[in-house]
C-alpha positions in Angstrom: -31.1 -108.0 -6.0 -34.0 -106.9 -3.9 -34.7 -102.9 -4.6 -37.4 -101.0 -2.3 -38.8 -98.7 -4.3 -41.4 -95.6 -3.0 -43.5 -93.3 -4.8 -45.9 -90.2 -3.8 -48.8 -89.4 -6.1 -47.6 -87.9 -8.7 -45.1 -91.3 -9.5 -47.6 -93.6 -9.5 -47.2 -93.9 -13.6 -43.1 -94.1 -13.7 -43.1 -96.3 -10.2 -44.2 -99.1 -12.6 -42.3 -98.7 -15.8 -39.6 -98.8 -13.4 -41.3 -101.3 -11.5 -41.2 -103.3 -15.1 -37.6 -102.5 -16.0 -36.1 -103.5 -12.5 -37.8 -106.9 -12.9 -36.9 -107.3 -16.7 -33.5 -106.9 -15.3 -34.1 -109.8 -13.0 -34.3 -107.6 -9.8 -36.9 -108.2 -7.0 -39.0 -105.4 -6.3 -40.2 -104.5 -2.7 -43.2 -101.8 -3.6 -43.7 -99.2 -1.2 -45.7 -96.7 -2.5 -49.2 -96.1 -3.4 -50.6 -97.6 -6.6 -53.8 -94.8 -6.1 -52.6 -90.8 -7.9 -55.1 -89.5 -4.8 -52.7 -87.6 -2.4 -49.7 -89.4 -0.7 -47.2 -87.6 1.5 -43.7 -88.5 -0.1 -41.9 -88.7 3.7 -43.9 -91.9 4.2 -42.5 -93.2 1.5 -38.9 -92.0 1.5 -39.3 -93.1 5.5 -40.2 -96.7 4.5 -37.4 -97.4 1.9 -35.1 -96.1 4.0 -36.3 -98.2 7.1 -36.5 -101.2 4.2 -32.6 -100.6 3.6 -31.2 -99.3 6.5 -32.4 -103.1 8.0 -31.5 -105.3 5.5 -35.0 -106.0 3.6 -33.7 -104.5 1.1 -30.3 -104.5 -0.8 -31.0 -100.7 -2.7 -33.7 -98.2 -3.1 -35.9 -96.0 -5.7 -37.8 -92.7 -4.5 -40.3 -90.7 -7.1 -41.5 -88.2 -6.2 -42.4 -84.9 -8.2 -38.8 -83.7 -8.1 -37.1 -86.0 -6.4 -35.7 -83.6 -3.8 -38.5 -84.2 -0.8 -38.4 -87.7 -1.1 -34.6 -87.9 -0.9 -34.7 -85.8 2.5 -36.9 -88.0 3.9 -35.0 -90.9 3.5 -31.9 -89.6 4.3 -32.9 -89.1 7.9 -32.6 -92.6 7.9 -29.3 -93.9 9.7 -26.8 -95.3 7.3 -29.2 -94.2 4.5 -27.2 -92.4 1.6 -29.9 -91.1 -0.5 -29.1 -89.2 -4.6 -31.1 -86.9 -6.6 -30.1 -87.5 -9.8 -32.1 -86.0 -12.8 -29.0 -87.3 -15.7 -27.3 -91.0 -15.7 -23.6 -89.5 -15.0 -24.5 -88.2 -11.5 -26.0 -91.4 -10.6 -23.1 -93.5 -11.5 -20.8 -91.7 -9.7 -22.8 -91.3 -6.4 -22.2 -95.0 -6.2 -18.7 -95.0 -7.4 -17.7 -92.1 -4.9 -20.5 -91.4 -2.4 -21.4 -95.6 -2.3 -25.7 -94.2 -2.3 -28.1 -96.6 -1.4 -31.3 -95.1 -2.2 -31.5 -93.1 -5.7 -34.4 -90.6 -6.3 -35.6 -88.5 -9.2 -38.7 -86.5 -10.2 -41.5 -87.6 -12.3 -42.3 -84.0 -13.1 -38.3 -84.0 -13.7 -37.4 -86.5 -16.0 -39.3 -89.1 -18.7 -39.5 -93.0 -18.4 -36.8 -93.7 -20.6 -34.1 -91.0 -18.9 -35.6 -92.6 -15.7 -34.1 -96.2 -16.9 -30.7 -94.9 -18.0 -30.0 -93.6 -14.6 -31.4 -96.4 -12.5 -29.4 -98.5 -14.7 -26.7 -96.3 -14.6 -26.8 -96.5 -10.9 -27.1 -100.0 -10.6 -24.5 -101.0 -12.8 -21.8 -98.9 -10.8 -19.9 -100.1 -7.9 -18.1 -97.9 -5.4 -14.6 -97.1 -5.9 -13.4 -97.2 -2.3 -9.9 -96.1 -1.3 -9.6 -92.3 -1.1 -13.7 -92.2 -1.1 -13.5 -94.8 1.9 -12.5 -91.9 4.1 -15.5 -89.0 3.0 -18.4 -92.2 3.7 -16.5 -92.8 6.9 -16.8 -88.9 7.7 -20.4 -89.2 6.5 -21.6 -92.2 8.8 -19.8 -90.3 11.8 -21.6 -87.3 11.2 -25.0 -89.9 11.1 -23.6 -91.4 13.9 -22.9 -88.6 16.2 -23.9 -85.5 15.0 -20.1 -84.5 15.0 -17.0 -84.4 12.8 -13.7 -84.6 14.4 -12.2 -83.5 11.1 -14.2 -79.8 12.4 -13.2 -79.8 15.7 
């Protein structure tokens, strides 16, 4: 699998020992962040995995930032992007089972290297459910799509 993954500044250090992990796992990494701790803005990042998955480059994405939270934001202004804070492994395997997320996020300043690898593995080792959840995604995209929800109306 090919996973985007973005940093800001402050993720420099846990980008690569997730970096690492994703390729000890056999995954492709697509680096989009800075390798440099002098300033980043996270949007650039969150904006270019996003792009990355939203087209195809890339099958999933990471965002680090110093919480997680500014990142995520970023990317989810990405059509069809479905971006997760998750700062604990549970939450992160059941935004794939249930939400089906495509991008996962989480704070350096949030959460150690070796919590970070038991919710990115967490993550990637979950597959979304469908059936009842099929219908919430499908509300989701419309609201991505169109800025509506007939479900409101």
């Amino acid at each position: 699998m090919k996973i985007a993954i973005g940093n800001d500044h402050t993720a420099v250090e846990l980008k690569t020992i997730i970096s690492e992990h994703l390729r000890s796992l056999g995954h492709e990494v697509l680096n989009l962040g800075p390798d440099s701790t002098e300033r980043f803005d996270y949007p650039i990042a969150g904006y270019e995995v996003g792009k990355a998955v939203a087209a195809g480059t890339a099958d999933l994405g990471i965002l680090i930032c110093g919480t997680g939270v500014g990142i995520s934001l970023a990317a989810n202004k990405i059509h069809g992007i479905r971006a997760v804070v998750c700062s604990e492994p549970y939450t992160a395997r059941l935004s794939r089972q249930h939400n089906n997320t495509n991008v996962l996020a989480f704070g350096a300043r949030v959460v150690g290297s070796e919590l970070a690898k038991m919710i990115v593995d967490e993550w990637l080792n979950a597959e979304f459910e469908g059936g009842r959840h099929q219908g919430r995604i499908d509300m989701i995209a419309e609201i991505d799509q169109t800025q509506e929800l007939v479900a409101c109306k």
